[in-house]
ZADO-1210 file (C-alpha; in nm, 4 decimals, padded with zeros to 6 digits):
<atoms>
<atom x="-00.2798" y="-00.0421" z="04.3233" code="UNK" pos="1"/>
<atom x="-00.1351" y="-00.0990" z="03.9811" code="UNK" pos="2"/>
<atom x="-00.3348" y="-00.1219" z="03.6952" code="UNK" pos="3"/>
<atom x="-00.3721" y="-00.2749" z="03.3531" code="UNK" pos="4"/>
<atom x="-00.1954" y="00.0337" z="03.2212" code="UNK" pos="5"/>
<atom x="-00.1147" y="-00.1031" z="02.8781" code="UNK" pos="6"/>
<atom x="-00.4545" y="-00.1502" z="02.8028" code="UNK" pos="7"/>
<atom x="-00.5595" y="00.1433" z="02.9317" code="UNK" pos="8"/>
<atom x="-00.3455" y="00.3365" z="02.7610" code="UNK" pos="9"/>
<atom x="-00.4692" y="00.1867" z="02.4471" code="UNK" pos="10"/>
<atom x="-00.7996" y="00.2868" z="02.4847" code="UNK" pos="11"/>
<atom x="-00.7473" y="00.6682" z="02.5674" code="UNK" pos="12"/>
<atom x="-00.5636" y="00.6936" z="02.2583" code="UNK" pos="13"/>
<atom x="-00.8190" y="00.5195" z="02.0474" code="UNK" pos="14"/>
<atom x="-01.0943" y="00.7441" z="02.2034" code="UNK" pos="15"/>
<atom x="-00.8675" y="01.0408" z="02.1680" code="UNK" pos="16"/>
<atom x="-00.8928" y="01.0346" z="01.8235" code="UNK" pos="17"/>
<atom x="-01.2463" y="00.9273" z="01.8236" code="UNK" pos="18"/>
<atom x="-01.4163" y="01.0843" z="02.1088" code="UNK" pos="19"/>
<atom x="-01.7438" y="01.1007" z="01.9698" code="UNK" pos="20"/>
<atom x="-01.7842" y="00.6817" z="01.9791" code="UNK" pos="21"/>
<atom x="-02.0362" y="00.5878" z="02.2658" code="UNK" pos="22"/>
<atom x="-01.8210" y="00.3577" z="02.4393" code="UNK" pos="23"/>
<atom x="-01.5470" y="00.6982" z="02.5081" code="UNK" pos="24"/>
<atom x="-01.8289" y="00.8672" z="02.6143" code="UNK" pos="25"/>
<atom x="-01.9485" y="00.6508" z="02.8510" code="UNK" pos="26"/>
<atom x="-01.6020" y="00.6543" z="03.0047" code="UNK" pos="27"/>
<atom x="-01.2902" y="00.4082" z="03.0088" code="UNK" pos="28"/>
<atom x="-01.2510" y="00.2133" z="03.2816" code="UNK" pos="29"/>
<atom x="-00.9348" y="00.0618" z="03.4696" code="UNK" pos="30"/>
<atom x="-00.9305" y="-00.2644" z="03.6310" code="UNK" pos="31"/>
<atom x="-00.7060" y="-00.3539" z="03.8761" code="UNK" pos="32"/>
<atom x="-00.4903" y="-00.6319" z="03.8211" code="UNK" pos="33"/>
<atom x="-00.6277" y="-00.9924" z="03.9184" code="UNK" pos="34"/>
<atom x="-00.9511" y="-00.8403" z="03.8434" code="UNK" pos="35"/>
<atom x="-01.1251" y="-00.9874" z="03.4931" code="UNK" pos="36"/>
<atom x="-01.1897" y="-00.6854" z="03.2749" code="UNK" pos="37"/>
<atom x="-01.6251" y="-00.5993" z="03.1884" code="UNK" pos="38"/>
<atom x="-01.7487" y="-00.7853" z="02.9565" code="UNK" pos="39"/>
<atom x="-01.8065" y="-00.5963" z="02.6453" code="UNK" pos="40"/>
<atom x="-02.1869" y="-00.4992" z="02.6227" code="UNK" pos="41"/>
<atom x="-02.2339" y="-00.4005" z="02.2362" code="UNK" pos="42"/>
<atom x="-02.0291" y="-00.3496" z="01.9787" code="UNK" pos="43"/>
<atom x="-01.8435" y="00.0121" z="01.8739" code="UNK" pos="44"/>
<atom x="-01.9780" y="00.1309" z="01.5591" code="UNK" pos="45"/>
<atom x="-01.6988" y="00.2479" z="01.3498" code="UNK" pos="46"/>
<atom x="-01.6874" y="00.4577" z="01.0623" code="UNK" pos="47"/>
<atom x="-01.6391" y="00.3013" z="00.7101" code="UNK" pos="48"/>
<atom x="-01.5770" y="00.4455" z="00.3690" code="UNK" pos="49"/>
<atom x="-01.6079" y="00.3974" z="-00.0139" code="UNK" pos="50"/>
<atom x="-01.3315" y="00.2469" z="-00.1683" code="UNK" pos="51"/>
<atom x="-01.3028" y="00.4308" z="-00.4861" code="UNK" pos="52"/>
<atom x="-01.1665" y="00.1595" z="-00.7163" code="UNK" pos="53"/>
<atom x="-01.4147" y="-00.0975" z="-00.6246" code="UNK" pos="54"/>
<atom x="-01.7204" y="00.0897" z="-00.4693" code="UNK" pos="55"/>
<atom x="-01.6721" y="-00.1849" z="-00.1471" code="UNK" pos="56"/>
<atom x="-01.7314" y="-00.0207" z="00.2186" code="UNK" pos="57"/>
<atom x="-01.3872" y="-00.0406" z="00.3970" code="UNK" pos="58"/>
<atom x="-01.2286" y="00.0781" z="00.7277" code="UNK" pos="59"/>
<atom x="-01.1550" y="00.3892" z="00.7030" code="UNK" pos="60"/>
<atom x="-01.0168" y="00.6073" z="01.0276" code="UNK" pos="61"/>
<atom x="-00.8054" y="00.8720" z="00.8756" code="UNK" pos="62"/>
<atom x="-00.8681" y="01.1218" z="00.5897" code="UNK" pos="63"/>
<atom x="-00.6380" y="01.1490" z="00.2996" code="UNK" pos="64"/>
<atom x="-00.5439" y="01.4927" z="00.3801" code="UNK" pos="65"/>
<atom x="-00.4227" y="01.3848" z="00.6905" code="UNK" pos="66"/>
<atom x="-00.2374" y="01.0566" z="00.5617" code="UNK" pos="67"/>
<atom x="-00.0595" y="01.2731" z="00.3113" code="UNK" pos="68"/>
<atom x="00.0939" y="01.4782" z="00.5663" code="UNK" pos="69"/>
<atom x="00.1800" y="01.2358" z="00.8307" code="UNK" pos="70"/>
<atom x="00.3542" y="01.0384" z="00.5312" code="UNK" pos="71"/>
<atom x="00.5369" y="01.2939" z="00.4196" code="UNK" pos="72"/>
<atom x="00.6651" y="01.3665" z="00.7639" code="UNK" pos="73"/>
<atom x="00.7702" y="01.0055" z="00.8059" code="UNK" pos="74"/>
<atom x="00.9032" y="00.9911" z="00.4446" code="UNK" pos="75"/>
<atom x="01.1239" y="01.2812" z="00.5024" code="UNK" pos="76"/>
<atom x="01.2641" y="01.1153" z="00.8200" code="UNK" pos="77"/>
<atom x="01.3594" y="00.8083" z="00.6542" code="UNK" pos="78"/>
<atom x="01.5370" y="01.0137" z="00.3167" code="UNK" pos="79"/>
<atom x="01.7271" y="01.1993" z="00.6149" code="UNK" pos="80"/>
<atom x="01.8535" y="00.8340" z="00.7676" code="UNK" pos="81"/>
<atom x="01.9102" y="00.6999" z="00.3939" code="UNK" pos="82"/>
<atom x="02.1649" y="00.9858" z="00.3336" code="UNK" pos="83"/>
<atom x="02.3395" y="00.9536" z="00.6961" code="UNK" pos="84"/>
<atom x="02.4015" y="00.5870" z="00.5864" code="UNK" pos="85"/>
<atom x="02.5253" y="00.6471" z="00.2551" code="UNK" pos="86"/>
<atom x="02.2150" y="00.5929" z="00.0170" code="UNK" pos="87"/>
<atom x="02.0939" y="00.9248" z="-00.1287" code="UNK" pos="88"/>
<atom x="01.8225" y="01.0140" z="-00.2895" code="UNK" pos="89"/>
<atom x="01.8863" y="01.0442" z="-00.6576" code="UNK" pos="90"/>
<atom x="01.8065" y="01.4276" z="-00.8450" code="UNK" pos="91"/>
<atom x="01.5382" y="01.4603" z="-01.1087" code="UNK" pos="92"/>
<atom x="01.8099" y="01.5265" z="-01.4122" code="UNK" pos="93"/>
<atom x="01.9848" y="01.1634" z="-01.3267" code="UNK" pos="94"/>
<atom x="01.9380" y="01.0050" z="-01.6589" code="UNK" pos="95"/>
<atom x="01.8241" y="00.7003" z="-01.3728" code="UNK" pos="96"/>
<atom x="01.5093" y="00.9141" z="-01.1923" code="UNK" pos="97"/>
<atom x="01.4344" y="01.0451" z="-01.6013" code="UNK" pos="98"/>
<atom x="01.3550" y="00.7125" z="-01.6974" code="UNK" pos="99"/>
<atom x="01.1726" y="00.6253" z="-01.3578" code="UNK" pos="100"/>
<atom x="00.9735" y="00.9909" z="-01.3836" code="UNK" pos="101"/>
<atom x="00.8527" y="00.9068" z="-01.7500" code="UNK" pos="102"/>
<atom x="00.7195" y="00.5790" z="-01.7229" code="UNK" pos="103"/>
<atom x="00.5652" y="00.6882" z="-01.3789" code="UNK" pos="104"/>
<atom x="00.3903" y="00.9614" z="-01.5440" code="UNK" pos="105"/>
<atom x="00.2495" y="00.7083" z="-01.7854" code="UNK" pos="106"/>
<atom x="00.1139" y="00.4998" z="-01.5850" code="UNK" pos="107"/>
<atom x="00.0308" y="00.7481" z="-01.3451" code="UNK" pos="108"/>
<atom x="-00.1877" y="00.9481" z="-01.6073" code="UNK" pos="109"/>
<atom x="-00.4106" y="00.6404" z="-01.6636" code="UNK" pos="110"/>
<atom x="-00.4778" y="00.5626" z="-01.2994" code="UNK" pos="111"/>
<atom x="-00.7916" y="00.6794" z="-01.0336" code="UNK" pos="112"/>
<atom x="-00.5304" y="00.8890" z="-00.9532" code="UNK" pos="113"/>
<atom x="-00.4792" y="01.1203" z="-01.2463" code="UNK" pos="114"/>
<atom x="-00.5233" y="01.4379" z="-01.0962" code="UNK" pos="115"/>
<atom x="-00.3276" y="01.3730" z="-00.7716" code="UNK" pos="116"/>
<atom x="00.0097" y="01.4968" z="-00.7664" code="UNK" pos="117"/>
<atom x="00.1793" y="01.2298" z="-00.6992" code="UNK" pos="118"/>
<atom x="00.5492" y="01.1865" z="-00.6993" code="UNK" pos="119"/>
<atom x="00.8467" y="00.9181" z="-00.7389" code="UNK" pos="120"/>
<atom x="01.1288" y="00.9451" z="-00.5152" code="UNK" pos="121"/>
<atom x="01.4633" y="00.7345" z="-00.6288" code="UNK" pos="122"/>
<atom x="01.7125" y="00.6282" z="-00.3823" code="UNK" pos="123"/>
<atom x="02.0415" y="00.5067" z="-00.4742" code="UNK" pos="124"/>
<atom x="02.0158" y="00.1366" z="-00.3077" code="UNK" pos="125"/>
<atom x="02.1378" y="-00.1805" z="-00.4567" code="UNK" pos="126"/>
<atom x="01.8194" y="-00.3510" z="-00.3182" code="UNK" pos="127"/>
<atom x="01.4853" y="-00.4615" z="-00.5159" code="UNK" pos="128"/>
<atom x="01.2907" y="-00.2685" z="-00.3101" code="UNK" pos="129"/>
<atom x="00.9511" y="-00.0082" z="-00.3866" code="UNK" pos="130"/>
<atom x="00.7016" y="00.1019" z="-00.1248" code="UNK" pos="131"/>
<atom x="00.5000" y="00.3660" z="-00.0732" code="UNK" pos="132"/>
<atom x="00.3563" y="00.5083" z="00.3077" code="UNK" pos="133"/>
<atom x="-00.0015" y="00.5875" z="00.1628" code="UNK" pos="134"/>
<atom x="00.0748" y="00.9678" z="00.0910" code="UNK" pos="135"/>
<atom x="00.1485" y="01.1457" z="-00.1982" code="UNK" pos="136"/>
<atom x="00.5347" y="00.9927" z="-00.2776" code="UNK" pos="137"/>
<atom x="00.6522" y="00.6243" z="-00.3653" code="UNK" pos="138"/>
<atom x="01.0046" y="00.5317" z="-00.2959" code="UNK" pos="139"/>
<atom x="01.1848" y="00.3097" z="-00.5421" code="UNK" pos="140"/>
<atom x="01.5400" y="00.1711" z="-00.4696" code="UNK" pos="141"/>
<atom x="01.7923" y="00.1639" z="-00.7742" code="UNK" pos="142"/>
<atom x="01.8153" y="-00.1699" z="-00.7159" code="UNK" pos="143"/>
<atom x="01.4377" y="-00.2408" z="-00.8192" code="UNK" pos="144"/>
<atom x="01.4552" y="00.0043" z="-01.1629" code="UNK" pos="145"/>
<atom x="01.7772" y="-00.1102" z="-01.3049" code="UNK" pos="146"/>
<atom x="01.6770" y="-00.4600" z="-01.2355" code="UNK" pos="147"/>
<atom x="01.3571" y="-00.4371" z="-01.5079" code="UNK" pos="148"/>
<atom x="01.2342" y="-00.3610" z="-01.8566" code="UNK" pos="149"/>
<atom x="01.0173" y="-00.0689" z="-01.8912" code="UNK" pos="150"/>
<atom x="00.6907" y="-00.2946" z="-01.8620" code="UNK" pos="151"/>
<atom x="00.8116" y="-00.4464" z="-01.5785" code="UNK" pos="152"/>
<atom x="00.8606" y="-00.1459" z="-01.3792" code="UNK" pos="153"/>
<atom x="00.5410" y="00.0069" z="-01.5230" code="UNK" pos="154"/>
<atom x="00.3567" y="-00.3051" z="-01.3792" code="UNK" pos="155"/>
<atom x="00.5726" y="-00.2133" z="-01.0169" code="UNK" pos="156"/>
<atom x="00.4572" y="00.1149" z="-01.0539" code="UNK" pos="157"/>
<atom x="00.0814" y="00.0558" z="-01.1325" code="UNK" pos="158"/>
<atom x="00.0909" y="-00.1871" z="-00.7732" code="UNK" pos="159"/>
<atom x="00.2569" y="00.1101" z="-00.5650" code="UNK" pos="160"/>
<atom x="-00.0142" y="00.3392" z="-00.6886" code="UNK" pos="161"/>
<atom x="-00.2984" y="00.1118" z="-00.6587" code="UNK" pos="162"/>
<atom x="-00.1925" y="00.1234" z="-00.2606" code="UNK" pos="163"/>
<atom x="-00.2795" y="00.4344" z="-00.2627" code="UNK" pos="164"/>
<atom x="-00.5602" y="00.4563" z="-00.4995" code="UNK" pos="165"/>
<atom x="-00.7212" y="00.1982" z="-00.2538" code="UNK" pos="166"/>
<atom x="-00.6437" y="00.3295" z="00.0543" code="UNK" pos="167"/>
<atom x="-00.4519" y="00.0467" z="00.1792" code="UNK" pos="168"/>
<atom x="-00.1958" y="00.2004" z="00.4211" code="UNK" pos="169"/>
<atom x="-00.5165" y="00.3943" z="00.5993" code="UNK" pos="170"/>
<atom x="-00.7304" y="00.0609" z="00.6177" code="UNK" pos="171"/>
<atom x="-00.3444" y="-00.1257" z="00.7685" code="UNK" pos="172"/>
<atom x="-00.3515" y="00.1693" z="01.0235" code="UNK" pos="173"/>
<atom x="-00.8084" y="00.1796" z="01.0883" code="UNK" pos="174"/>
<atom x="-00.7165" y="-00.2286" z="01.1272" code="UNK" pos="175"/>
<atom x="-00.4609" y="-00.1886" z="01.3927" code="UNK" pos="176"/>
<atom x="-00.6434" y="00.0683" z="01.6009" code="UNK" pos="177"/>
<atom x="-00.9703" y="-00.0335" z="01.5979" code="UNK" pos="178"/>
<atom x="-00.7762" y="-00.4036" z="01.7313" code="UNK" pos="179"/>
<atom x="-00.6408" y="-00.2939" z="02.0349" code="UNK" pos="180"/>
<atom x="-00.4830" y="-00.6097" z="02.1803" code="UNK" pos="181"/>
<atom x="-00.2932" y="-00.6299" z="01.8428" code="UNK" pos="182"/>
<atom x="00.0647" y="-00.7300" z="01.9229" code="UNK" pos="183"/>
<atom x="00.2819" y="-00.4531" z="01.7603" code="UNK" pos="184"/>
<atom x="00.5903" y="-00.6986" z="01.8353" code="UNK" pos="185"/>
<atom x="00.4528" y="-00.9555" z="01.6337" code="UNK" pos="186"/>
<atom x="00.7829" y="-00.9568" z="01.3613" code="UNK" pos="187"/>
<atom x="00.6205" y="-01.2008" z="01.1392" code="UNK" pos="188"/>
<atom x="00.2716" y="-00.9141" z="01.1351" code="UNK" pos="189"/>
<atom x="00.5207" y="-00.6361" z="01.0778" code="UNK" pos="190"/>
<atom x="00.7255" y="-00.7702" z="00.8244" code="UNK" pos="191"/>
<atom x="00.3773" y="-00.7188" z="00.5905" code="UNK" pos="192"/>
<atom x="00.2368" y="-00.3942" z="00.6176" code="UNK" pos="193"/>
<atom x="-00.0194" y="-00.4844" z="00.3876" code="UNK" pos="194"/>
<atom x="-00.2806" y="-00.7897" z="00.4503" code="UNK" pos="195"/>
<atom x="-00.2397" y="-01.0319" z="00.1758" code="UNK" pos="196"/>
<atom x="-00.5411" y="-00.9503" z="00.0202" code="UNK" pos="197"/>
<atom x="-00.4634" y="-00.5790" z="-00.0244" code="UNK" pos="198"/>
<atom x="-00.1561" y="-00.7027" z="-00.2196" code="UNK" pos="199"/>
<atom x="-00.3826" y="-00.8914" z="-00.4627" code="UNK" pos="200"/>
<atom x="-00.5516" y="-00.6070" z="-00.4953" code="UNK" pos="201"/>
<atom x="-00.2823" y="-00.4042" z="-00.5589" code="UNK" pos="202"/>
<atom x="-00.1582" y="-00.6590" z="-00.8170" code="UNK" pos="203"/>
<atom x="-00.5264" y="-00.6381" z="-01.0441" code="UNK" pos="204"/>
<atom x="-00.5533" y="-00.2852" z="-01.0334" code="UNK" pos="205"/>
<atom x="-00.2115" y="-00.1823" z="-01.0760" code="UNK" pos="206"/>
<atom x="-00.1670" y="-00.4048" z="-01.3932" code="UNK" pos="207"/>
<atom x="-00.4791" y="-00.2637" z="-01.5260" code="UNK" pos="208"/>
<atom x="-00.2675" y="00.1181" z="-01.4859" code="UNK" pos="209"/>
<atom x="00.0189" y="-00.0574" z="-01.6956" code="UNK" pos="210"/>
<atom x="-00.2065" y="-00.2040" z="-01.9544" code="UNK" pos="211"/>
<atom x="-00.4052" y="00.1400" z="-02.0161" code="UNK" pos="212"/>
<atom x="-00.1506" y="00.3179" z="-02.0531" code="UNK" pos="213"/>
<atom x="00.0365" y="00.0923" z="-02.3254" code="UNK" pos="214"/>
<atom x="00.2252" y="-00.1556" z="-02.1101" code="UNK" pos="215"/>
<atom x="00.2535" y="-00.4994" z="-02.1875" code="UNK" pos="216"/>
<atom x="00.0561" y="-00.6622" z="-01.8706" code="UNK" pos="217"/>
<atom x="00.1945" y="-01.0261" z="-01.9421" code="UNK" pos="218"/>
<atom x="00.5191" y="-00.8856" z="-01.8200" code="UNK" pos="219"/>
<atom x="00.3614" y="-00.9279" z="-01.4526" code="UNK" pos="220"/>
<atom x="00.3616" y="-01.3225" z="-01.4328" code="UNK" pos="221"/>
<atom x="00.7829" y="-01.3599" z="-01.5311" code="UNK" pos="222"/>
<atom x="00.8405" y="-01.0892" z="-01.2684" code="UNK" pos="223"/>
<atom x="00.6616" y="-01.2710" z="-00.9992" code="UNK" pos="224"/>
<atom x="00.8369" y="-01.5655" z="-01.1043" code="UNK" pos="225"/>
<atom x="01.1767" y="-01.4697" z="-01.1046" code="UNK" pos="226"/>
<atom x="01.1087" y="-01.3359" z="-00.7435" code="UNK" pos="227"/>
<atom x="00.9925" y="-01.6699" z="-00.6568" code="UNK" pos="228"/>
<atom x="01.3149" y="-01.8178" z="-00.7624" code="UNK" pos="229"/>
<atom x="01.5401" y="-01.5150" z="-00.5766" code="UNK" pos="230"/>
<atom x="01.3558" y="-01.4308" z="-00.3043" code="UNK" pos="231"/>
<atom x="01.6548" y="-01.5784" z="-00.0568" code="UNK" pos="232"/>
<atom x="01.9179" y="-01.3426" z="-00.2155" code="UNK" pos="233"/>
<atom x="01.9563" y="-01.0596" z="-00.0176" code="UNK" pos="234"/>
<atom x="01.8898" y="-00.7804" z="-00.2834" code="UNK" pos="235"/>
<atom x="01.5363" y="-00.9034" z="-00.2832" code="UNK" pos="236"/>
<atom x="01.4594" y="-01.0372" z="00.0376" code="UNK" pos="237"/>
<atom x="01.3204" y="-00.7101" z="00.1546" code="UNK" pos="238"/>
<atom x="01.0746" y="-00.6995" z="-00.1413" code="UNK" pos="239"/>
<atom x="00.9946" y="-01.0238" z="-00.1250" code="UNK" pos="240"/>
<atom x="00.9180" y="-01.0415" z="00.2600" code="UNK" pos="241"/>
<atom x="00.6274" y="-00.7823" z="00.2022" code="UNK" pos="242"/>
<atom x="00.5129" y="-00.8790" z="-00.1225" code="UNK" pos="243"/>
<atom x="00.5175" y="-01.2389" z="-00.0586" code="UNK" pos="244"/>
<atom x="00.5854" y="-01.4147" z="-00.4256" code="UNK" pos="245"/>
<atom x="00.5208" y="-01.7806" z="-00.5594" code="UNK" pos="246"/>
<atom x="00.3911" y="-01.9149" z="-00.8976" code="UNK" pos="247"/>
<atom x="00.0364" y="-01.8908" z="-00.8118" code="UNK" pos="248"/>
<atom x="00.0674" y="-01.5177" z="-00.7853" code="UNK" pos="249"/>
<atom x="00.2659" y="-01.5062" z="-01.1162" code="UNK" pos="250"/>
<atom x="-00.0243" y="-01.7731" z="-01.2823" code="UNK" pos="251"/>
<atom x="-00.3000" y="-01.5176" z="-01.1295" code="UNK" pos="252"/>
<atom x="-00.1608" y="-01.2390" z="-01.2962" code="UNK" pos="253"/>
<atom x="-00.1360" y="-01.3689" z="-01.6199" code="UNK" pos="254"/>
<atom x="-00.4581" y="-01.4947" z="-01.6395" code="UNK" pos="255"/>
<atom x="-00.5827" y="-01.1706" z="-01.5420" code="UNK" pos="256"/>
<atom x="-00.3246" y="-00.9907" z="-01.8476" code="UNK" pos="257"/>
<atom x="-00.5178" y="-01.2132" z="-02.0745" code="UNK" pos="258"/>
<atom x="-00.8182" y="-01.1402" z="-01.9719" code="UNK" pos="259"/>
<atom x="-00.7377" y="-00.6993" z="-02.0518" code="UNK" pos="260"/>
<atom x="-00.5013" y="-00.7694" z="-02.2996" code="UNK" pos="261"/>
<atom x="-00.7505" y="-00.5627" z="-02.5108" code="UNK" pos="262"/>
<atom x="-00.7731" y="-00.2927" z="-02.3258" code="UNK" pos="263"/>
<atom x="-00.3799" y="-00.1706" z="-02.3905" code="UNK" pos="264"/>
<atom x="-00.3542" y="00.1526" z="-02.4618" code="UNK" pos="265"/>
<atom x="-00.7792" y="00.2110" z="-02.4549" code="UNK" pos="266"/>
<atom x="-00.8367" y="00.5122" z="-02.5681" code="UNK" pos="267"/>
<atom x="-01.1434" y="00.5258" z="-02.3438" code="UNK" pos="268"/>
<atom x="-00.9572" y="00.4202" z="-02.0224" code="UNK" pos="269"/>
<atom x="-01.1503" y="00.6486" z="-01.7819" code="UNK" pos="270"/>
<atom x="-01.4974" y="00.4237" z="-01.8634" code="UNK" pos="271"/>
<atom x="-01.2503" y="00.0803" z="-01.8391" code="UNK" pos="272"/>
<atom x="-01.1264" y="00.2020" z="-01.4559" code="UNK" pos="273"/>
<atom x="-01.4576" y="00.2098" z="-01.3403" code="UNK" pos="274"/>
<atom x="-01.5522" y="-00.1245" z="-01.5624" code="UNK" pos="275"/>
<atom x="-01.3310" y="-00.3832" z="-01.7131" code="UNK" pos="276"/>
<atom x="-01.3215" y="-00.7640" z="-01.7158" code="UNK" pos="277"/>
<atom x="-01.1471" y="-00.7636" z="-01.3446" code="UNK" pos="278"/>
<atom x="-01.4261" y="-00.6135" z="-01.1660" code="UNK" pos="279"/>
<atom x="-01.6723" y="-00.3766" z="-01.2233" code="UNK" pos="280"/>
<atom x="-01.7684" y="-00.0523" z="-01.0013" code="UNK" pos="281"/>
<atom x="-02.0743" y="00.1139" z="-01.2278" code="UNK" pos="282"/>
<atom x="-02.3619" y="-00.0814" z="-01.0335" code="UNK" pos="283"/>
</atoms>
């Protein structure tokens, strides 16, 4: 008799990484086809997590050990497809990756990631393109660095980190598991990795990076606006399909520059990351 395989399928997986929920304990089921599947008697508790920027509880299936290595996996993959096609990945002494690596470092330094080794990766692509698979690397195209002033890439960098600071690419992949009739051929879902409010997110934290550590934050709104006005050119429609600009993004971001203009270059930036006129963590 067949069987609602697909669904089934889904569920072992789910409860072979969690095996210790009650409802994979209690044992999955298969229903035959032309048979309405049990109603669901109570809900599955799942585990949830600190976010360490804002103190909120968030989804949270996978441990950052774990992420690291899985996206490093996956980010070496993709560097080894780059190169077959023609794009390498550029070396640290390229005058290019020296500029990237210094203002990186900046920013980096003055972020809840300080002590975590991360890294910048430059590939030699003629796109506007940055992203970063939750792990310990963030891959910025040519394209995107050329393309800006030193704040503006310090702003780019300060939203790539504050992915990771918040956990975003773990909370995308907690979301999709724990929602197991999510449609993985949904284009218009997978053209975002991130939910749109991770991306604001991203935005508020990451400019507070670039402002602590000297950059000018007002930088933020022209950049979103410019991508506003460019986002059907294909150099940018990449970025701008997965970090979805308009003017009310750029007007957002400025107001919130404004607002820790003060803070540039705070000598007591460690106190303003956990409070600051954008939110505040110490309660």
């Amino acid at each position: 008799m067949k069987t609602r395989i697909s669904d089934a399928l889904k569920a072992l997986c789910f409860c072979a990484l969690f095996p210790m929920l009650s409802a994979c304990q209690s044992g999955i089921k298969i229903e035959p086809v032309g048979v309405a599947p049990s109603p669901v008697k109570a809900a599955v508790a799942v585990p949830l997590k600190q976010d360490r920027v804002t103190k909120e509880s968030v989804l949270h299936l996978r441990d950052q050990i774990t992420q690291n290595q899985l996206a490093t996996n996956a980010l070496e993959e993709k560097l080894w497809a780059y190169q077959v096609r023609g794009f390498a990945t550029l070396p640290q002494n390229d005058p290019k990756a020296l500029r990237l690596a210094k203002i990186f470092a900046d920013v980096h330094s003055k972020s809840h990631l300080w002590e975590m080794p991360l890294k910048p990766v430059l590939v030699d692509r003629d796109l506007f393109q940055a992203y970063t698979l939750g792990g310990l690397e963030i891959v910025f195209y040519t394209g995107l660095t050329d393309s800006l002033s030193d704040d503006g890439l310090a702003i780019i960098i300060g939203h790539e980190i504050a992915h990771i600071a918040t956990s975003h690419a773990v909370e995308a992949i907690s979301r999709d598991v724990v929602n197991l009739q999510h449609n993985h051929n949904d284009e218009a879902k997978l053209s975002g990795f991130y939910a749109v409010e991770s991306e604001f997110e991203a935005d508020m934290v990451g400019l507070l990076y670039a402002v602590l550590a000297g950059y000018n934050g007002a930088k933020a709104e022209e950049i979103w606006n410019t991508l506003a006005d460019v986002r059907e050119r294909p150099k940018f429609n990449l970025f701008t399909a997965t970090h979805p600009p308009d003017e009310a993004r750029g007007a957002r971001l400025a107001k919130q520059a404004a607002a820790i203009a003060h803070l540039r270059a705070s000598e007591n930036w460690q106190s303003d990351l956990v409070c600051n006129p954008l939110y505040c963590a110490d309660n």
